[in-house]
BALUM-987277 format. One line per field, with one value per residue: residue number from 1; residue in three letters; x, y, z of N, C-alpha, C, O in turn. Coordinates in nm, 3 decimals, m for minus. Example, Ala and Ser with C-alpha at 12.3 -4.5 7.8 and 13.67 -1.06 7.14 Angstrom:
2
zaba = 1|2;
kese = ALA|SER;
nx = 1.319|1.285;
ny = m0.569|m0.225;
nz = 0.780|0.708;
cax = 1.230|1.367;
cay = m0.450|m0.106;
caz = 0.780|0.714;
cx = 1.320|1.290;
cy = m0.330|0.003;
cz = 0.780|0.787;
ox = 1.424|1.341;
oy = m0.332|0.114;
oz = 0.846|0.804;
This chain:
52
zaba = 1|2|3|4|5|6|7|8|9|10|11|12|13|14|15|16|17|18|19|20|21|22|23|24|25|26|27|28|29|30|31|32|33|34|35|36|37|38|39|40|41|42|43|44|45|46|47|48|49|50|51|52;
kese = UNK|UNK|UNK|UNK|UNK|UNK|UNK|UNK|UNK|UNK|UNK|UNK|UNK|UNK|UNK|UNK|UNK|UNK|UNK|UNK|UNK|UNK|UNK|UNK|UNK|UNK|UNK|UNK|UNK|UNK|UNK|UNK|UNK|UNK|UNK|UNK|UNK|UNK|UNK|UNK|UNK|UNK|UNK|UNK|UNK|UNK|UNK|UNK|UNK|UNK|UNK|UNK;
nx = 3.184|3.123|3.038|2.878|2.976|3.067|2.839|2.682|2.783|2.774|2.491|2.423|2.571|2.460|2.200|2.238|2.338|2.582|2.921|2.998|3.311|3.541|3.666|3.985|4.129|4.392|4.297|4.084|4.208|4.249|4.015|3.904|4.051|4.009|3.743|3.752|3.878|3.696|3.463|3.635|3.628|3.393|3.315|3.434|3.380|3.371|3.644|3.969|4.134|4.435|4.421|4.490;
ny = 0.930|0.662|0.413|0.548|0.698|0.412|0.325|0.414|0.470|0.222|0.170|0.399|0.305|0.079|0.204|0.338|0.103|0.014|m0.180|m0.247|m0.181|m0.444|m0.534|m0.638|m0.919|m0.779|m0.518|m0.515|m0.562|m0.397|m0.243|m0.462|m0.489|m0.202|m0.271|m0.484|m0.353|m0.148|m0.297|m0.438|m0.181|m0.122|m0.378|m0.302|m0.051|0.129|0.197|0.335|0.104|m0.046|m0.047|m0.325;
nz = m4.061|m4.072|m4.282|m4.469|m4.724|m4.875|m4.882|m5.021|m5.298|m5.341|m5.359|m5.567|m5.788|m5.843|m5.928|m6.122|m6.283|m6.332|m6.292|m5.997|m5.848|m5.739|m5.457|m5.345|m5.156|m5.025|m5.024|m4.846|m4.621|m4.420|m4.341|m4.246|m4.000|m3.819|m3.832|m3.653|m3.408|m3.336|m3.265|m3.066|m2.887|m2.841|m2.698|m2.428|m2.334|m2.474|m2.449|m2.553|m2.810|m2.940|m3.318|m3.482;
cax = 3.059|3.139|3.060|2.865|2.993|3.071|2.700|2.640|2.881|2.728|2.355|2.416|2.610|2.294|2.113|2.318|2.374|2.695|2.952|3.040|3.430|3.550|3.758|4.080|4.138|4.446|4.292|3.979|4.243|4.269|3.881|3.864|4.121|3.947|3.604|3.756|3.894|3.575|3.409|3.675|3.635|3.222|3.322|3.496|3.251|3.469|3.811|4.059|4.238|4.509|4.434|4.611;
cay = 0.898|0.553|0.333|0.613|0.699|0.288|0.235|0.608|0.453|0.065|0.235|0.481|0.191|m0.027|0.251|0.352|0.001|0.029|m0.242|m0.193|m0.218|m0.545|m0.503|m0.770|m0.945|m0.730|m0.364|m0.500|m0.604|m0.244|m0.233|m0.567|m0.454|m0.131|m0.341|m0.553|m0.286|m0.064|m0.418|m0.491|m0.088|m0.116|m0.436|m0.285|0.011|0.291|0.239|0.285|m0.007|m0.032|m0.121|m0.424;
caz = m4.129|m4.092|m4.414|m4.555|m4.882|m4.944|m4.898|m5.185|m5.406|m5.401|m5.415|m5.704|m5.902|m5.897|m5.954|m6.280|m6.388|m6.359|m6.222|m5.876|m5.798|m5.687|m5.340|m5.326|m4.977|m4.937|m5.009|m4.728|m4.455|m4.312|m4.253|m4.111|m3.857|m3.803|m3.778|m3.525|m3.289|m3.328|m3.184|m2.934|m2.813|m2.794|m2.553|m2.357|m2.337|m2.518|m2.421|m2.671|m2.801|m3.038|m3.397|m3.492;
cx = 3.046|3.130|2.960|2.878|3.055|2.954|2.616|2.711|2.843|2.588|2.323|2.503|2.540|2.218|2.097|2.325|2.483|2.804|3.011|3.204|3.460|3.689|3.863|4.092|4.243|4.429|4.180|4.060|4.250|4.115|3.880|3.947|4.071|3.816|3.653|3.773|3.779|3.478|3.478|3.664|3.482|3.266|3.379|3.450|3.344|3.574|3.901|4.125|4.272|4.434|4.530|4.625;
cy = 0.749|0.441|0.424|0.621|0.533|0.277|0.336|0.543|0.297|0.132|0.325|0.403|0.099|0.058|0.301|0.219|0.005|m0.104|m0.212|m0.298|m0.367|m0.521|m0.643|m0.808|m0.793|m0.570|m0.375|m0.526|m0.440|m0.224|m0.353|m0.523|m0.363|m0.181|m0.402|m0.464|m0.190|m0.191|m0.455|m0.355|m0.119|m0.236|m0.401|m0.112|0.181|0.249|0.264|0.202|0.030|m0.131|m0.229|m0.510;
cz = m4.154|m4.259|m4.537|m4.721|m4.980|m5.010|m5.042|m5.251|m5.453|m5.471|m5.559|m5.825|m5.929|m5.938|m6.139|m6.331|m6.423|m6.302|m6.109|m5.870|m5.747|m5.578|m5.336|m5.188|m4.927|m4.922|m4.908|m4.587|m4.352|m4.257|m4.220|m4.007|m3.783|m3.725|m3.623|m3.411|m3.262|m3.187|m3.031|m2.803|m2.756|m2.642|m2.445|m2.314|m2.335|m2.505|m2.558|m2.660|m2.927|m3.169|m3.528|m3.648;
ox = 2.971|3.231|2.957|2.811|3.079|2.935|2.524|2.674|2.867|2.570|2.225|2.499|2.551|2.133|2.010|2.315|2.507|2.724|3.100|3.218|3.355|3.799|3.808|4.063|4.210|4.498|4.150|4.010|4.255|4.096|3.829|3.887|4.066|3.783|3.605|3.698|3.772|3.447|3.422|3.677|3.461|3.257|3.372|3.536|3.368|3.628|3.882|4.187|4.208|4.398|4.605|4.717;
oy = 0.707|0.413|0.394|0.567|0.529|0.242|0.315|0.612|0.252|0.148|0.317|0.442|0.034|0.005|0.302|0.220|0.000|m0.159|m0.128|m0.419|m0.410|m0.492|m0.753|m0.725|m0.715|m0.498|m0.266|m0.517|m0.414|m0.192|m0.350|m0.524|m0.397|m0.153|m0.373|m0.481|m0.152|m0.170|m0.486|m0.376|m0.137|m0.203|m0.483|m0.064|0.277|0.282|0.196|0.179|0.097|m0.247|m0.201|m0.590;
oz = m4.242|m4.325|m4.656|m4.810|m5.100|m5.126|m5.122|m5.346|m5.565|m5.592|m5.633|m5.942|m6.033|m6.009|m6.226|m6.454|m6.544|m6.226|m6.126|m5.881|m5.701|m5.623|m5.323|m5.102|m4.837|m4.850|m4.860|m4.475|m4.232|m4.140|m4.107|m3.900|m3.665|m3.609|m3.514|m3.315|m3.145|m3.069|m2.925|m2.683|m2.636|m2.524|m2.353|m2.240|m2.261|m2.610|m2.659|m2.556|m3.008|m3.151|m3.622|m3.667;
């Protein structure tokens, strides 16, 4: 469902007035790695590649 329930969980915390979580660099490095190989698979038009 890809970023799904991030984007339900920012939206219904503005919606409540609530403060939304603050993410540290090292609990986002697993989706930037993710992001990147999702990116380096589309170039490469599907293949799987390892995420690194």
């Amino acid at each position: 469902m890809g970023y799904y329930f991030e984007l339900k969980y920012f939206v219904e915390s503005l919606l409540r007035g609530t403060p939304v979580a603050t993410a540290t660099p090292a609990s986002t490095k697993g989706s930037i790695e993710i992001m990147e190989a999702e990116i380096e698979s589309a170039d490469k038009l599907g293949e799987w590649v390892k995420v690194k």
